[in-house]
C-alpha positions, 0 to 999 in steps of 0.5 A: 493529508491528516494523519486519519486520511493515511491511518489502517485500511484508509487508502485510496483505492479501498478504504472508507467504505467495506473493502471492495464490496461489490454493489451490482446492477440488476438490469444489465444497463437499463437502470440509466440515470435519468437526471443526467443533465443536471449539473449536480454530480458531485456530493459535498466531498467532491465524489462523484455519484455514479449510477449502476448502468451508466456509460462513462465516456460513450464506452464504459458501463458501471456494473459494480462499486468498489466504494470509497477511498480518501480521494477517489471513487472505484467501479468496475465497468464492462468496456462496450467498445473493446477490442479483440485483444482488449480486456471487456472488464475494467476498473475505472479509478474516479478521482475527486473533484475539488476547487483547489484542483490539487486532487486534478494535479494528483490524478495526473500525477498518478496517470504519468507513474502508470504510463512509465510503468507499464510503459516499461513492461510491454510484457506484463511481467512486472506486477504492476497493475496494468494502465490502459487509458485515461479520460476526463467526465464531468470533471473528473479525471478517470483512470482505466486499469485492468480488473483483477479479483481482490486484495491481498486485505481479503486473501488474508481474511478469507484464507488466513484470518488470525493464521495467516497463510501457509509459508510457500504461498508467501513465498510466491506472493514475496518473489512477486512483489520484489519484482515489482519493487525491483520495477519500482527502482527501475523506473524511480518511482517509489510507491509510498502506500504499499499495503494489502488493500493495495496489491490486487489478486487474480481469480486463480490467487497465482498471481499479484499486483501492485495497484493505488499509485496514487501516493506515487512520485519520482525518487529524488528530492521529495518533501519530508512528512511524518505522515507519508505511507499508511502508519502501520506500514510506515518506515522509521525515517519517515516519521523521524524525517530523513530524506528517504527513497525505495528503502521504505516501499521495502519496509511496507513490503516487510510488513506486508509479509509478516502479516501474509503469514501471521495473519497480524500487524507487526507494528500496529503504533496508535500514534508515529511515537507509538510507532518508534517504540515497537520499531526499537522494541524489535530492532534494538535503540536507533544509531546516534549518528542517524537520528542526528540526521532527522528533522523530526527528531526532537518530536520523539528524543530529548536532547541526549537522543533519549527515547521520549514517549508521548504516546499515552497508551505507552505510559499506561505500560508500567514497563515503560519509562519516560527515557528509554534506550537500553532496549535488547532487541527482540527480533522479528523471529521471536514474534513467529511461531512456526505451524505444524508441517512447515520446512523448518529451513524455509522458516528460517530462510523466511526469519532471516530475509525479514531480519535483513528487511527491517533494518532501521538505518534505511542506507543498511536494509535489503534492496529489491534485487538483494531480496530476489536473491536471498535464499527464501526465494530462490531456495538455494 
């Protein structure tokens, strides 16, 4: 992955192309492909060019388009052959092709995550969106998930571009989303992309789920990279290149959060460099004895463990010295403003819960089951 395939709103699901812009079909099926027996499938990238009307596997019929991401295509389809217990509307994920057969093994990967998960919630209760079946065409592989409205990206365009939304309604999105991180640890899988285009929003916007595991493992011993999890949502030890588990799909979370309610990216760093800077900017220098730790250390601080900048957009800032450590803290508070007629104590219940989220010694930050039981959610 190149840091531009992990960069802002260039997930999988929802990514290249406008977010989740439906392209319909007219002719409620009739406009078949009728070059369906040449073997030219693909376009150059490996993606698979469907067609409005087309029946996948002898059963799905695309009705819409959801675009591109970085390695898959997403339409929606009308099952022909549901059941009566069975939803009629899917989303089908179409994984790219490619020679390598590393997106094959990663399409595999991301149906294993989602049949222990749902697996695990019979019930349907943890906010994770629903796998249903998985089928190969044309050599791609295809996953079936349930259809819901739009992303948590639109919600905040649509209802709260600029301001965000109202502090009761993050709430209810909040306690959602710590249960299916608390899913997430129970499960030992860790989501490593968690951000708005990437938790989906039923038609009546009561209710959330998590979706694009496609960036999904089992925690445990996993590759370091600086460049897992979209970078604005991305914790510090990742870029600082810590062994790392659930405590960074809570930081995305925490970002995810902020942004519900303001409207803005908390930390939007052009580079992982630009990226430190804000984290210690709001939380204060990094503990000595955990940037020993990072394998990636010396990319960012000199051989005291000296903030380094290399960021050029750093270096314009005349406030900004090339060595950088007697940093105060400013908090995550003192970025938000309160808005006429909101509970002053739920605001700050609110500050505090994200206070105890962006913690930036991973070992130190608040846990899922912590967060269910924080006084913002629970209001006691």
């Amino acid at each position: 992955m190149s840091e531009r395939s992990s960069d802002i709103l260039c997930g999988d699901i929802f990514g290249v192309s406008p977010v989740r812009v439906r392209k319909l079909g007219n002719q409620d099926g009739m406009n078949i492909w009728k070059n369906a027996l040449r073997d030219n499938w693909d376009d150059e990238h490996g993606y698979y060019k469907y067609h409005l009307g087309e029946v996948l596997d002898g059963r799905y019929r695309i009705t819409a388009g959801y675009g591109k991401g970085v390695f898959s295509t997403v339409v929606q389809a009308k099952d022909l052959k549901a059941g009566k217990n069975d939803p009629e509307e899917v989303d089908i994920k179409i994984i790219c092709n490619d020679d390598t057969k590393e997106r094959y093994k990663s399409g595999k990967m991301e149906v294993s995550v989602l049949e222990k998960l749902s697996s695990a919630d019979r019930e349907d209760k943890r906010h994770c969106v629903r796998f249903i079946s998985s089928f190969m065409y044309r050599g791609h592989p295809c996953l079936v998930l349930e259809s819901l409205h739009m992303n948590l990206r639109e919600i905040i365009k649509k209802f709260g571009r600029d301001i965000g939304l109202k502090l009761t309604a993050v709430r209810m999105y909040s306690k959602q989303l710590f249960i299916a991180l608390k899913h997430l640890k129970d499960c030992s899988i860790l989501h490593c992309d968690i951000k708005p285009d990437n938790i989906l929003v039923n038609g009546s916007k009561s209710l959330l789920k998590m979706c694009d595991f496609g960036s999904a493992f089992s925690a445990g011993a996993n590759d370091i990279t600086p460049i897992l999890v979209s970078r604005f949502y991305r914790a510090p030890e990742i870029i600082l290149g810590f062994p790392y588990d659930h405590s960074l799909d809570m930081w995305s979370t925490g970002c995810c959060l902020y942004e519900l309610y303001t409207g803005k990216f908390l930390f939007p760093g052009g580079t992982n460099n630009g990226m430190l800077w804000l984290h210690m900017e709001l939380k204060g220098p990094f503990p000595k004895k955990m940037l020993r730790k990072g394998a990636f250390t010396s990319q960012h601080f000199d051989q005291d463990l000296n903030f380094h900048v290399t960021d050029e957009n750093l270096m314009m800032k005349k406030a900004v010295n090339k060595l950088h450590m007697n940093l105060k803290p400013k908090g995550v508070g003192s970025k938000i403003s309160s808005f006429p007629g909101e509970d002053p104590k739920m605001m700050s219940r609110f500050k505090d819960l994200l206070e105890k989220i962006f913690v930036l010694d991973p070992e130190k930050r608040l846990t899922a089951s912590q967060a269910l039981d924080h006084p913002f959610i629970t209001g006691k």
